[in-house]
CHARMM internal coordinates of N, CA and C (Angstrom, degrees):
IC EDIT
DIST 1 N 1 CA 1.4453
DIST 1 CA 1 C 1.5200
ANGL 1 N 1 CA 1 C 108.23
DIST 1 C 2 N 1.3213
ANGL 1 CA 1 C 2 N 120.80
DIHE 1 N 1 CA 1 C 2 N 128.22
DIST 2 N 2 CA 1.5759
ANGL 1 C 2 N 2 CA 131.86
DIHE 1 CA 1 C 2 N 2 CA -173.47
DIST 2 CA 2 C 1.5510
ANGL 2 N 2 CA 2 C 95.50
DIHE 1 C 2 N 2 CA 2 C -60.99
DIST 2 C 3 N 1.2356
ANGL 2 CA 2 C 3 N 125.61
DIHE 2 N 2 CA 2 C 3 N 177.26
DIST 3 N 3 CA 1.5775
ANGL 2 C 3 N 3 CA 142.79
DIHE 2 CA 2 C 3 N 3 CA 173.06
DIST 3 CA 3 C 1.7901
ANGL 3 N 3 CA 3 C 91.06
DIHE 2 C 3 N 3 CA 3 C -81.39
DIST 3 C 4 N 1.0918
ANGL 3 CA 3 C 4 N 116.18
DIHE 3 N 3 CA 3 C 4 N -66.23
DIST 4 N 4 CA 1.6671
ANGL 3 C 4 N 4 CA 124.35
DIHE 3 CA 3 C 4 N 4 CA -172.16
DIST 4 CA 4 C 1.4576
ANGL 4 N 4 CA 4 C 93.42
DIHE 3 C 4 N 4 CA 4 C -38.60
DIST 4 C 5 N 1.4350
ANGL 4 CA 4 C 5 N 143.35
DIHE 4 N 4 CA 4 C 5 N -42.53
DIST 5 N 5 CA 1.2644
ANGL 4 C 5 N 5 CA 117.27
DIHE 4 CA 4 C 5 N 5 CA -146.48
DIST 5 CA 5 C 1.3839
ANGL 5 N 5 CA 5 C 95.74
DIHE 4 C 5 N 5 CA 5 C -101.81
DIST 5 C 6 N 1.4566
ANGL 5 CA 5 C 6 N 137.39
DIHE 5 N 5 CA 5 C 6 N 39.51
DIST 6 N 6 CA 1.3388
ANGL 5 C 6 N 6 CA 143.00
DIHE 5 CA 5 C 6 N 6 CA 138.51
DIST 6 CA 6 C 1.4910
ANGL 6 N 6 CA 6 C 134.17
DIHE 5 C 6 N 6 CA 6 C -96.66
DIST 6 C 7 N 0.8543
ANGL 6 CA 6 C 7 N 105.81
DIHE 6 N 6 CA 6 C 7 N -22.26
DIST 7 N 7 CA 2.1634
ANGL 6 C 7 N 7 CA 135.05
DIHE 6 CA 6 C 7 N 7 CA 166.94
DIST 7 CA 7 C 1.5842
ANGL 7 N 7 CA 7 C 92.12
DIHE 6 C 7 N 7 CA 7 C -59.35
DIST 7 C 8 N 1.2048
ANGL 7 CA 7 C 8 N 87.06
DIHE 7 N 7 CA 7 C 8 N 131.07
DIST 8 N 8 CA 1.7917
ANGL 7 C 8 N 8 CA 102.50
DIHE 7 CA 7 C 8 N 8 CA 170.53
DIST 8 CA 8 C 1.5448
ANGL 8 N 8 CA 8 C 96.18
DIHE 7 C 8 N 8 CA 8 C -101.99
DIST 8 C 9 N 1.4120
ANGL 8 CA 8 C 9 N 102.99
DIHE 8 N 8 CA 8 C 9 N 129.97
DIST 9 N 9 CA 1.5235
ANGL 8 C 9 N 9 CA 127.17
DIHE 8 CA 8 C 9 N 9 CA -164.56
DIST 9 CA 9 C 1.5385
ANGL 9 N 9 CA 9 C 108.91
DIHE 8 C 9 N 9 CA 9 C -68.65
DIST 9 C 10 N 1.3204
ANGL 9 CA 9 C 10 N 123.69
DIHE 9 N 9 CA 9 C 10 N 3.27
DIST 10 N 10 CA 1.3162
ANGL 9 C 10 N 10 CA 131.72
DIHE 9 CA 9 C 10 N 10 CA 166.20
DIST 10 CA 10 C 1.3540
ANGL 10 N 10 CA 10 C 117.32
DIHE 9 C 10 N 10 CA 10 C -93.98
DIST 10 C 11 N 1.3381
ANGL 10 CA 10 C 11 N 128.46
DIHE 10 N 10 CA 10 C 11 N -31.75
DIST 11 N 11 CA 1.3120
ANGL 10 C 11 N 11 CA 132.54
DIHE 10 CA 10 C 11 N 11 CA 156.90
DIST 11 CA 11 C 1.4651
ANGL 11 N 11 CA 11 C 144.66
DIHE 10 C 11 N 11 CA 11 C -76.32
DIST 11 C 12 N 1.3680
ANGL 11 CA 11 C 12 N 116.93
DIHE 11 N 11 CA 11 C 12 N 114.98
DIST 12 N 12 CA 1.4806
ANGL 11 C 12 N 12 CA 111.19
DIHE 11 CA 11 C 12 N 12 CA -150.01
DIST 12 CA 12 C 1.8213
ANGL 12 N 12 CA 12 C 105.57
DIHE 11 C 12 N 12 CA 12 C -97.53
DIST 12 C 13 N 1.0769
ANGL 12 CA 12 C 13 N 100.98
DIHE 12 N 12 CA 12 C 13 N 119.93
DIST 13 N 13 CA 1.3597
ANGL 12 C 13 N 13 CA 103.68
DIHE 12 CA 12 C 13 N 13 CA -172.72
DIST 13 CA 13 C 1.6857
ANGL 13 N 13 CA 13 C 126.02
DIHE 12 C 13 N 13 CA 13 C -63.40
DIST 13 C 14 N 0.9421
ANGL 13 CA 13 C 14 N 124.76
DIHE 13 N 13 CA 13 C 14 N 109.12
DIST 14 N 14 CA 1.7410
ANGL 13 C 14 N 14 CA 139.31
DIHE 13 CA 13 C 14 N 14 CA -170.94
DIST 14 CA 14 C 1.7040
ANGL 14 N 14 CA 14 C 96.32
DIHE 13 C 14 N 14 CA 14 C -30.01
DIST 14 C 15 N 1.2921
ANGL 14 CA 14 C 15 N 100.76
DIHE 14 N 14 CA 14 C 15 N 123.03
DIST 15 N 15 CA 1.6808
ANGL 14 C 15 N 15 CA 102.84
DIHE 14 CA 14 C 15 N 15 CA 169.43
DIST 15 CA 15 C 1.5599
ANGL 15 N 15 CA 15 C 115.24
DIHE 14 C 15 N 15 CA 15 C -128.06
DIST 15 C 16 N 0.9659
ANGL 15 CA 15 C 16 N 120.38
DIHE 15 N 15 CA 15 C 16 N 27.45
DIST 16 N 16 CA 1.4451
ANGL 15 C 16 N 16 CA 143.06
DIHE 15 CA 15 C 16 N 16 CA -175.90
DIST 16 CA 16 C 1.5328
ANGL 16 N 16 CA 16 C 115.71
DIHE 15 C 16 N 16 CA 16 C 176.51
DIST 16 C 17 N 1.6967
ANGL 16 CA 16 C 17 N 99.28
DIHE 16 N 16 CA 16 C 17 N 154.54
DIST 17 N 17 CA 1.5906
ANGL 16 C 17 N 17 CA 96.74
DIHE 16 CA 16 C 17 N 17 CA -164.33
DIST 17 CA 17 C 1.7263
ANGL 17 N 17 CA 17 C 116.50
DIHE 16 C 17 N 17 CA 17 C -80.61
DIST 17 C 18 N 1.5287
ANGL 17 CA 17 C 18 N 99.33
DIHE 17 N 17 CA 17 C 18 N 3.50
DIST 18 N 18 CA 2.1331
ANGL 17 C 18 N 18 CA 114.44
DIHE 17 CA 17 C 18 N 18 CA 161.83
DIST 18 CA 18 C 1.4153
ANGL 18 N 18 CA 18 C 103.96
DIHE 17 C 18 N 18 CA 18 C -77.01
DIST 18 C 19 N 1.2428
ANGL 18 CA 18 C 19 N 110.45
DIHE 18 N 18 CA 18 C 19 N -47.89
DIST 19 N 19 CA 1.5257
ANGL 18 C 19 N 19 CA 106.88
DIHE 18 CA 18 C 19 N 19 CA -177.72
DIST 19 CA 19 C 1.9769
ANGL 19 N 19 CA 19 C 99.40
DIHE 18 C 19 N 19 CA 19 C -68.85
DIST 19 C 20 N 0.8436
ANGL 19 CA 19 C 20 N 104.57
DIHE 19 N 19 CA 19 C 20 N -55.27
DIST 20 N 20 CA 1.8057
ANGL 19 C 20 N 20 CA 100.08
DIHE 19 CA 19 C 20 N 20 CA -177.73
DIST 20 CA 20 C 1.4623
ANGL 20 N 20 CA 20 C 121.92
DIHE 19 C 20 N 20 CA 20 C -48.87
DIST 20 C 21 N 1.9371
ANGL 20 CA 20 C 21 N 93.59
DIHE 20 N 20 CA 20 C 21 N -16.42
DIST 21 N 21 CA 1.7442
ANGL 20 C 21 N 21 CA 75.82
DIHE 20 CA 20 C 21 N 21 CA -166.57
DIST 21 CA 21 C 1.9868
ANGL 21 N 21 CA 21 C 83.81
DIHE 20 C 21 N 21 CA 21 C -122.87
DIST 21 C 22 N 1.3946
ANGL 21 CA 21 C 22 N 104.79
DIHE 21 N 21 CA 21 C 22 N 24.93
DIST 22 N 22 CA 1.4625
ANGL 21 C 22 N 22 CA 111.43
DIHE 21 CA 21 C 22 N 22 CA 165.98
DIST 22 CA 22 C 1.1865
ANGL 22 N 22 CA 22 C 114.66
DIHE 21 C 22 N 22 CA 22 C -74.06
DIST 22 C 23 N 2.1642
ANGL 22 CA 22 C 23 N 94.65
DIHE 22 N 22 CA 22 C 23 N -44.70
DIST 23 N 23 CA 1.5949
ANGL 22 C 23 N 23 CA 91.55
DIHE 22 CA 22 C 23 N 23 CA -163.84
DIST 23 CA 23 C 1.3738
ANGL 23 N 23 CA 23 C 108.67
DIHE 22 C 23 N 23 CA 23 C -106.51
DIST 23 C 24 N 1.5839
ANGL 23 CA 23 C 24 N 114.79
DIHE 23 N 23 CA 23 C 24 N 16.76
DIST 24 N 24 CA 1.6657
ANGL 23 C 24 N 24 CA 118.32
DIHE 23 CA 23 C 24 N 24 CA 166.74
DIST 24 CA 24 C 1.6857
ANGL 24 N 24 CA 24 C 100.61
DIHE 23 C 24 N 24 CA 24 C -64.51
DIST 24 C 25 N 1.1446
ANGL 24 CA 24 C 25 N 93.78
DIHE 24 N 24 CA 24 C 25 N -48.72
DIST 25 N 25 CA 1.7919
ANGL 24 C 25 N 25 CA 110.98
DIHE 24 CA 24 C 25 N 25 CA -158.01
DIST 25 CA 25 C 1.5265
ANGL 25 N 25 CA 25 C 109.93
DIHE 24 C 25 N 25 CA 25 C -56.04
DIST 25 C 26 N 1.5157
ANGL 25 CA 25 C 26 N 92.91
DIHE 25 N 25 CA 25 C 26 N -57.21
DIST 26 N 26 CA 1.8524
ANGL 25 C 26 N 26 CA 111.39
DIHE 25 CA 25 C 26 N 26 CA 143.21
DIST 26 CA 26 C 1.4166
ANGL 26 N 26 CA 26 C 131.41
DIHE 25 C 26 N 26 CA 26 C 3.60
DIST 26 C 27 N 1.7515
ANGL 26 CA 26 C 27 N 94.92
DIHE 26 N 26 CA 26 C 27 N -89.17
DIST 27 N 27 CA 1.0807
ANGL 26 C 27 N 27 CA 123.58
DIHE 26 CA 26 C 27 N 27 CA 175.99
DIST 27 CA 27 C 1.5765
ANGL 27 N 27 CA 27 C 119.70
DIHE 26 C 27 N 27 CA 27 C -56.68
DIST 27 C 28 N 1.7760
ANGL 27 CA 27 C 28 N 101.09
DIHE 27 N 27 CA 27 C 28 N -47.33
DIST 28 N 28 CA 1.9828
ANGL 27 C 28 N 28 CA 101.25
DIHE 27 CA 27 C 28 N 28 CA -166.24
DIST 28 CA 28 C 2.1049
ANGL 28 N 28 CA 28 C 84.46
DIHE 27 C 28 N 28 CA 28 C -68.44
DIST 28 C 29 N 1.0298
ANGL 28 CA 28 C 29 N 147.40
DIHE 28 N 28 CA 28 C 29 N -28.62
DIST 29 N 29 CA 1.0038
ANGL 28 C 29 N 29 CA 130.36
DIHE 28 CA 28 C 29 N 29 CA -149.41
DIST 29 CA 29 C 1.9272
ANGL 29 N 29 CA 29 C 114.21
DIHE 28 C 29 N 29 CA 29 C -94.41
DIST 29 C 30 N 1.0593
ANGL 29 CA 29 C 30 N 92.09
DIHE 29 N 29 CA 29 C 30 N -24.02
DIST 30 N 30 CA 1.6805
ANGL 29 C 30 N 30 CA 117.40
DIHE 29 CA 29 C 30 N 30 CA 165.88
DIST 30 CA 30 C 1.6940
ANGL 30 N 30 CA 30 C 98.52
DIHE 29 C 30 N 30 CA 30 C -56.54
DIST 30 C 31 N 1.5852
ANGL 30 CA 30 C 31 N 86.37
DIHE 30 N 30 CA 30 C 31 N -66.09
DIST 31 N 31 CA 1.8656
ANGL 30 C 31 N 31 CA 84.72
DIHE 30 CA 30 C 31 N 31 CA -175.30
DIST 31 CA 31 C 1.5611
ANGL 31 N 31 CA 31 C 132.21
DIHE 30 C 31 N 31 CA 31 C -61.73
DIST 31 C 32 N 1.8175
ANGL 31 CA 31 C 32 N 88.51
DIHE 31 N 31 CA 31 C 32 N -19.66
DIST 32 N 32 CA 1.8328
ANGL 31 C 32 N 32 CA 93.64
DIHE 31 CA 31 C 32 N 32 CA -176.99
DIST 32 CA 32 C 1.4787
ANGL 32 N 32 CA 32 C 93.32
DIHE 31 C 32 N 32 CA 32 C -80.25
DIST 32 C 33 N 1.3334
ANGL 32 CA 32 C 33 N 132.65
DIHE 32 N 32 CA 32 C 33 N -33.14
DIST 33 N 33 CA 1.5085
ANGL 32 C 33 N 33 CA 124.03
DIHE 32 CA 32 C 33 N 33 CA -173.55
DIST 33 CA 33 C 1.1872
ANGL 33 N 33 CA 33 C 113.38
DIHE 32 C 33 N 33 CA 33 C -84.38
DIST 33 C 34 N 1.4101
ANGL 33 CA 33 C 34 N 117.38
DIHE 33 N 33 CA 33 C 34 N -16.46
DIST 34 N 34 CA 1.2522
ANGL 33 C 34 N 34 CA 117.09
DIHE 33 CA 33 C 34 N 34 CA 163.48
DIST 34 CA 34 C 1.7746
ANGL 34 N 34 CA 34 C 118.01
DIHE 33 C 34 N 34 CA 34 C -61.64
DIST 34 C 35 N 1.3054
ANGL 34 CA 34 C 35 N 116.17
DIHE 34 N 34 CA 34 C 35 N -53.55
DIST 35 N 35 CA 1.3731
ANGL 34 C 35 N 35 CA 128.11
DIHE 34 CA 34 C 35 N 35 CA 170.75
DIST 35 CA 35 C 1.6237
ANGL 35 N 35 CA 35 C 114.73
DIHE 34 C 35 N 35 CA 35 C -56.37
DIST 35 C 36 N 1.4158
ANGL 35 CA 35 C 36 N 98.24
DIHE 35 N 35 CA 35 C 36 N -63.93
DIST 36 N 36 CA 1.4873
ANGL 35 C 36 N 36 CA 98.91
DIHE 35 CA 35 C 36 N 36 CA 159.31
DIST 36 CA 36 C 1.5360
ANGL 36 N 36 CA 36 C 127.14
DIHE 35 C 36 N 36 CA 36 C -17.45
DIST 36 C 37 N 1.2177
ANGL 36 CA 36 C 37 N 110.41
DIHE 36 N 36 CA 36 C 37 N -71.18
DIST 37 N 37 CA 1.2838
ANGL 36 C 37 N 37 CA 121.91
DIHE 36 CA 36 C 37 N 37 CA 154.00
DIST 37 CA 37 C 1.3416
ANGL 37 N 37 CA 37 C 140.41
DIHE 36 C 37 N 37 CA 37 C -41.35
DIST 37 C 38 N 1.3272
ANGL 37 CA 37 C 38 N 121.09
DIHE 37 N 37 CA 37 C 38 N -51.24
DIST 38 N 38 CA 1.6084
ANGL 37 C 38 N 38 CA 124.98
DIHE 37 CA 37 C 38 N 38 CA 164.27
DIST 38 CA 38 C 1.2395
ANGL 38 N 38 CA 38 C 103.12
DIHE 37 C 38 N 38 CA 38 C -69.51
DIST 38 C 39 N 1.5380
ANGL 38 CA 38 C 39 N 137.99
DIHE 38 N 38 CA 38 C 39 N -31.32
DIST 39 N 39 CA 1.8236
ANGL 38 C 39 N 39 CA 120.08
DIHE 38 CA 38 C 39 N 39 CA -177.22
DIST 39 CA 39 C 1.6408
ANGL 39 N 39 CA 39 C 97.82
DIHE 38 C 39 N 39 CA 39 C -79.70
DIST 39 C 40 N 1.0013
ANGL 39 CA 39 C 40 N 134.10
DIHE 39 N 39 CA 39 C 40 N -25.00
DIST 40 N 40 CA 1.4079
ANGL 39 C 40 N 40 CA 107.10
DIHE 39 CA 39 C 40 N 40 CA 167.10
DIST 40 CA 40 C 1.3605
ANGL 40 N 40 CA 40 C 122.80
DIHE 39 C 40 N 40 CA 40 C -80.57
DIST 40 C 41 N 1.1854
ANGL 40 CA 40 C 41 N 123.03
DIHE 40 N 40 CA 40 C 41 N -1.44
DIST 41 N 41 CA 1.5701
ANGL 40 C 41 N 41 CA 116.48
DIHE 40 CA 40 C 41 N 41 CA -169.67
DIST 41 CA 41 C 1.8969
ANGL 41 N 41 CA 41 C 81.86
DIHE 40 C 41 N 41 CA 41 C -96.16
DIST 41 C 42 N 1.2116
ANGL 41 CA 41 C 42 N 108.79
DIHE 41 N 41 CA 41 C 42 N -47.47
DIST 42 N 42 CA 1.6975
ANGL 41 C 42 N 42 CA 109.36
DIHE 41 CA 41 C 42 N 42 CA 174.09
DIST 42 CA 42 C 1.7013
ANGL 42 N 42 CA 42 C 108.86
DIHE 41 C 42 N 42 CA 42 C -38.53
DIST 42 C 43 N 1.9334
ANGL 42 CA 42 C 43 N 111.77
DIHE 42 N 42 CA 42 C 43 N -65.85
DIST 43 N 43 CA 1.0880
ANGL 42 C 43 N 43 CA 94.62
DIHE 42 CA 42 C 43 N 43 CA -167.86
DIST 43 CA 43 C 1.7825
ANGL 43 N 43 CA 43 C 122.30
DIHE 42 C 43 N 43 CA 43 C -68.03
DIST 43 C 44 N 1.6172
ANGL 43 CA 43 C 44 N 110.38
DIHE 43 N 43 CA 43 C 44 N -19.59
DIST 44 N 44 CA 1.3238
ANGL 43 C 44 N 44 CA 102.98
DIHE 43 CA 43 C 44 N 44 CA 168.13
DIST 44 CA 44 C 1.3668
ANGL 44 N 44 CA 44 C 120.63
DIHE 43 C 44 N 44 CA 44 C -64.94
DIST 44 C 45 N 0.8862
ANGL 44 CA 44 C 45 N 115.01
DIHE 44 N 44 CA 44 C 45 N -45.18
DIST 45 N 45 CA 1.7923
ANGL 44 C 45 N 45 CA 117.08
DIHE 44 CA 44 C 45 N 45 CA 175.15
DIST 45 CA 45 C 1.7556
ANGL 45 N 45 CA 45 C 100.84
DIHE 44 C 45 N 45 CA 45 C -44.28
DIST 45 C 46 N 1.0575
ANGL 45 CA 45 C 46 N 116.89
DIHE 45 N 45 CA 45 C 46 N -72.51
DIST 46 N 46 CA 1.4901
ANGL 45 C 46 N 46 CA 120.83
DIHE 45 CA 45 C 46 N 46 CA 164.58
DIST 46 CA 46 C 1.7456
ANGL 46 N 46 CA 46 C 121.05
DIHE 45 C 46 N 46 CA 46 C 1.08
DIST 46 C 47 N 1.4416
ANGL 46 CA 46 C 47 N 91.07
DIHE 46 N 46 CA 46 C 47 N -65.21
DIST 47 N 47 CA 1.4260
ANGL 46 C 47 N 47 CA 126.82
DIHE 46 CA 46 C 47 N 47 CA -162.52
DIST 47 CA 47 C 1.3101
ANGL 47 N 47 CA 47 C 110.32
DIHE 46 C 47 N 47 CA 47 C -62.64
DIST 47 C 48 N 1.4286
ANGL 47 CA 47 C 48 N 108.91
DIHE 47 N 47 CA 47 C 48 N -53.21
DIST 48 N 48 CA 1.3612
ANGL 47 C 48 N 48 CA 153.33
DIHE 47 CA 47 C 48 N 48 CA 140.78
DIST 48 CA 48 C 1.3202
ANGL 48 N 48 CA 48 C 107.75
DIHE 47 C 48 N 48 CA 48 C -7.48
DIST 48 C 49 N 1.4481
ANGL 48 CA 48 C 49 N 111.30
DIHE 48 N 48 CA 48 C 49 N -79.59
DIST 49 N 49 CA 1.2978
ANGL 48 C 49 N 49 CA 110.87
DIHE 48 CA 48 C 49 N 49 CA -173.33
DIST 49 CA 49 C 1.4092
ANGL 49 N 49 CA 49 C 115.48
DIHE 48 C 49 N 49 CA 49 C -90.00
DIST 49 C 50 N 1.3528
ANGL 49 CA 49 C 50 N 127.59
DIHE 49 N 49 CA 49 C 50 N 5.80
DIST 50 N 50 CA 1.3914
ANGL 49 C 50 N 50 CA 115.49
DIHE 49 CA 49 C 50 N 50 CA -175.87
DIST 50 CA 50 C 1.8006
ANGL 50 N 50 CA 50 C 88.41
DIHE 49 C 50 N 50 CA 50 C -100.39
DIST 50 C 51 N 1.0978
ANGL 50 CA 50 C 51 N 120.10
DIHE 50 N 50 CA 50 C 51 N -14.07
DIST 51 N 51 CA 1.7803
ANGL 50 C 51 N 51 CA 118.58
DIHE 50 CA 50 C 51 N 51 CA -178.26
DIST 51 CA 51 C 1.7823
ANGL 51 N 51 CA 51 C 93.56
DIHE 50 C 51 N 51 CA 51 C -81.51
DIST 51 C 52 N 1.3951
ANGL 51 CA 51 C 52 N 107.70
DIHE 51 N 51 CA 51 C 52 N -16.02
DIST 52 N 52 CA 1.6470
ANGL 51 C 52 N 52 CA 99.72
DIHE 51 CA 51 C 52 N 52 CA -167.87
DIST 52 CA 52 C 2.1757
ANGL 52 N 52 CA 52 C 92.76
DIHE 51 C 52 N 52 CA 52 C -83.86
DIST 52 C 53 N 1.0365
ANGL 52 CA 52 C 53 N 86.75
DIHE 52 N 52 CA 52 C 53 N -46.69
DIST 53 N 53 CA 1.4407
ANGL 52 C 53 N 53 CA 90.05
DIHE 52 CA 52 C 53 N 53 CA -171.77
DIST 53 CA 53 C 1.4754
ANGL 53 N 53 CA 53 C 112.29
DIHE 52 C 53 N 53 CA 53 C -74.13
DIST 53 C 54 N 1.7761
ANGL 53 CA 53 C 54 N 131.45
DIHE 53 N 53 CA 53 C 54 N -12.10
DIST 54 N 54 CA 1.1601
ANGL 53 C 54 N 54 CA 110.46
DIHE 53 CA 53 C 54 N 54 CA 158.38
DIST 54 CA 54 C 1.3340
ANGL 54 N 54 CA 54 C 126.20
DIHE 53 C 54 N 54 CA 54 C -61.71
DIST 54 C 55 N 1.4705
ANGL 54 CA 54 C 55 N 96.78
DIHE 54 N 54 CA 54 C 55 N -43.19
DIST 55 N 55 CA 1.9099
ANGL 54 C 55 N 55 CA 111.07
DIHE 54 CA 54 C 55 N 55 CA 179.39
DIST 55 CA 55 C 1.4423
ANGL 55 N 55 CA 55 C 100.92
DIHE 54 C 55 N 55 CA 55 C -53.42
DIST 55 C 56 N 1.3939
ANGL 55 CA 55 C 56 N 119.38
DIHE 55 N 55 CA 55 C 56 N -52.18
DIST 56 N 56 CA 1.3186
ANGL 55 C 56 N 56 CA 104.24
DIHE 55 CA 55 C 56 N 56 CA 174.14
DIST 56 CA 56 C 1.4592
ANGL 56 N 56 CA 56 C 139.21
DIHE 55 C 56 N 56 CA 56 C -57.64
DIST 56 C 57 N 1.2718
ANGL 56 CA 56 C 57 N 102.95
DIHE 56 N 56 CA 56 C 57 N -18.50
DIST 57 N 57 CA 1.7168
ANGL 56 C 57 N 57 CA 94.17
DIHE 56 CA 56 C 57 N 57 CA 170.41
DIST 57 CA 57 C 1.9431
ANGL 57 N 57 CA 57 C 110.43
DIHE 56 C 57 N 57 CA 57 C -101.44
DIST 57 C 58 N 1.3636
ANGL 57 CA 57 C 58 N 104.99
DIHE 57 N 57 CA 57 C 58 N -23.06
DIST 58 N 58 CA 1.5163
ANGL 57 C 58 N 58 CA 102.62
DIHE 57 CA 57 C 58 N 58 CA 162.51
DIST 58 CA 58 C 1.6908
ANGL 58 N 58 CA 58 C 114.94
DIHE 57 C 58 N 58 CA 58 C -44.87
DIST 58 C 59 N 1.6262
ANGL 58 CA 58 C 59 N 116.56
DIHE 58 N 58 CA 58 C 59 N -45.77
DIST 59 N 59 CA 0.9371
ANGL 58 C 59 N 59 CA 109.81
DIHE 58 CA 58 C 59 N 59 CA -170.63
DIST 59 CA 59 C 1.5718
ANGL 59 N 59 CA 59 C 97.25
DIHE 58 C 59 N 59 CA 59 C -85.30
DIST 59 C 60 N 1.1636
ANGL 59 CA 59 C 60 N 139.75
DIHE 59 N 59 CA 59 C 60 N -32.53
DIST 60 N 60 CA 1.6136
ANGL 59 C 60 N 60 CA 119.43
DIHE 59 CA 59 C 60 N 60 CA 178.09
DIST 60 CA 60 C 1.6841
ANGL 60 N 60 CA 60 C 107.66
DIHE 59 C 60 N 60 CA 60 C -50.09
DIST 60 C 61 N 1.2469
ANGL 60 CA 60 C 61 N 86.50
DIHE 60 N 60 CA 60 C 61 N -41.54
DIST 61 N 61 CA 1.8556
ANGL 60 C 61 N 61 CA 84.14
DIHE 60 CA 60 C 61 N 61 CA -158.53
DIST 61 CA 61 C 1.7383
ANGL 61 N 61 CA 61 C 101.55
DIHE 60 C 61 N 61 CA 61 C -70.13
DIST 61 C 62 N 1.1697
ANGL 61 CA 61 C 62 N 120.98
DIHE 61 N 61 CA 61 C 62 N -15.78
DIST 62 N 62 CA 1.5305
ANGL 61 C 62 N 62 CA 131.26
DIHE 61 CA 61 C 62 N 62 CA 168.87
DIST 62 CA 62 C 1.8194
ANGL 62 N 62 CA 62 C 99.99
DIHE 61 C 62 N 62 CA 62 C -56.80
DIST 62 C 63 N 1.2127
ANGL 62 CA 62 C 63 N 107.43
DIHE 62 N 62 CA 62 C 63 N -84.45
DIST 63 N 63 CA 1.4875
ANGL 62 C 63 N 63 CA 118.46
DIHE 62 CA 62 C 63 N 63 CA 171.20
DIST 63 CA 63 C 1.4873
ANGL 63 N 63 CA 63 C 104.68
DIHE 62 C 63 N 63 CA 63 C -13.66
DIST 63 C 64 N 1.3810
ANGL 63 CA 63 C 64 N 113.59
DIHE 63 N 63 CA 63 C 64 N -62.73
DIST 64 N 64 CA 1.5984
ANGL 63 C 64 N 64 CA 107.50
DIHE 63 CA 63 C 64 N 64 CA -138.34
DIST 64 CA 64 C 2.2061
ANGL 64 N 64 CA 64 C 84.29
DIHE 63 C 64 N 64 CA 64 C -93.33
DIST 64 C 65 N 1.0987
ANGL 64 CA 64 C 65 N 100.95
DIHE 64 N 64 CA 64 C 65 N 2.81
DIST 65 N 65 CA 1.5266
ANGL 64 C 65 N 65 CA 87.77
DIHE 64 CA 64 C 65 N 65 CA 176.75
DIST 65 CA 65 C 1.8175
ANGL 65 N 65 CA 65 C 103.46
DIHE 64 C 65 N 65 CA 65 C -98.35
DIST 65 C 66 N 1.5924
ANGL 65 CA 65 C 66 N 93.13
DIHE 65 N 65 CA 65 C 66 N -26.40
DIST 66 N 66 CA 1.9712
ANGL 65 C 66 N 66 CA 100.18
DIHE 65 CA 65 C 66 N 66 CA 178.39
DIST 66 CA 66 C 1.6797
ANGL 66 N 66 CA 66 C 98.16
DIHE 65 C 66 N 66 CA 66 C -66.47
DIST 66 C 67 N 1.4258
ANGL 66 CA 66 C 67 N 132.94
DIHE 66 N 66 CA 66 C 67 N -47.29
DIST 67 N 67 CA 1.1561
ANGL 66 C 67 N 67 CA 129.72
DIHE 66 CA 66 C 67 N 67 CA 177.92
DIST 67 CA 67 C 1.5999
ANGL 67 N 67 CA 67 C 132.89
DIHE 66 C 67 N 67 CA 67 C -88.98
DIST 67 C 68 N 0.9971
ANGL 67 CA 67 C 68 N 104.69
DIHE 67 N 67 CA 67 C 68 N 31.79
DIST 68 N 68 CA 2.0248
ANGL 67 C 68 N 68 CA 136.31
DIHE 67 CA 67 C 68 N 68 CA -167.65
DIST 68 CA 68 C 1.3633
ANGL 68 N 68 CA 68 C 109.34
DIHE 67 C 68 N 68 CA 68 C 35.79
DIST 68 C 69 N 1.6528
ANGL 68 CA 68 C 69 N 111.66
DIHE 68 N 68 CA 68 C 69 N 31.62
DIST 69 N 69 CA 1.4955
ANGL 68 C 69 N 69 CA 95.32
DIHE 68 CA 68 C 69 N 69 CA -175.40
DIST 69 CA 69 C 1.6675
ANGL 69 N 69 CA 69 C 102.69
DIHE 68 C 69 N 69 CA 69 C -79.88
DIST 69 C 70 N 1.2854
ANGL 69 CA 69 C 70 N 124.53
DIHE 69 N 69 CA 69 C 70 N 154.65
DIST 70 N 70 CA 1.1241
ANGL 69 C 70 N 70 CA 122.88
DIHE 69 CA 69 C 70 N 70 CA 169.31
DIST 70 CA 70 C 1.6480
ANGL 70 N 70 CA 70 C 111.62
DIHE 69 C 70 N 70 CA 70 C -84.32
DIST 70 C 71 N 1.6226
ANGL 70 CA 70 C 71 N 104.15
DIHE 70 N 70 CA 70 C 71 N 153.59
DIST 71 N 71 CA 1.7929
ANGL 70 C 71 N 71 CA 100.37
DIHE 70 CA 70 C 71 N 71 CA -170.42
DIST 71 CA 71 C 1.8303
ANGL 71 N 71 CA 71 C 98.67
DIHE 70 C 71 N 71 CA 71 C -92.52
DIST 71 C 72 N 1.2286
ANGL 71 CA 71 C 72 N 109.00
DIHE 71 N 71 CA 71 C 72 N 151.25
DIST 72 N 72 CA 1.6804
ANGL 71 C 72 N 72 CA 114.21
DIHE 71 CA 71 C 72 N 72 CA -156.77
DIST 72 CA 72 C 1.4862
ANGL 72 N 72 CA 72 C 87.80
DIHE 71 C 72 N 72 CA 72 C -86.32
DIST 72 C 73 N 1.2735
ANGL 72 CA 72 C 73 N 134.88
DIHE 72 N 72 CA 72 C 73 N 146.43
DIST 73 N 73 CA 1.1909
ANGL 72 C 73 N 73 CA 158.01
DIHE 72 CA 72 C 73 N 73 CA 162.15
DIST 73 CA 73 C 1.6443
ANGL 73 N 73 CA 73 C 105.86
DIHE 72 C 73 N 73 CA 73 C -47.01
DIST 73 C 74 N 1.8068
ANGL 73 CA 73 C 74 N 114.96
DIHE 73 N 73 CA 73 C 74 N 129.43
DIST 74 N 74 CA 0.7293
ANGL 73 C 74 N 74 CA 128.01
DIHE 73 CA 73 C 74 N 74 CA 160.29
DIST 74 CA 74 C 1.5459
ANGL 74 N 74 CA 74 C 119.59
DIHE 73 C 74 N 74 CA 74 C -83.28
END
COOR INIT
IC SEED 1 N 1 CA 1 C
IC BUILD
């Protein structure tokens, strides 16, 4: 099997060190938007769940005032 017939035919292989440091530059920026991208879906999820868990203790502390428990001291 030749070397060529492992290269995915969309990627052009660096033939000078402009082209090499074309597709470094390329590359790191793919990955920062790539990351970029997953920390916001992270910090919304985050966000997400700390709005899930306020509602959730609004509604405990609802409960325990519908059933006269008193809420225990922080």
């Amino acid at each position: 099997m030749a070397d060529t017939d492992l290269k995915s035919p969309s990627v052009k292989e660096p033939e000078n060190i402009h082209d090499l440091t074309g597709f470094v530059q390329t590359l790191l920026t793919q990955m920062q938007d790539k990351f970029q991208n997953m920390s916001d879906q992270i910090i919304t999820r985050i966000d997400e769940m700390s709005n899930r868990i306020d509602e959730l203790e609004k509604n405990i502390g609802d409960l325990m005032t519908q059933a006269g428990v008193d809420e225990p001291e922080k």
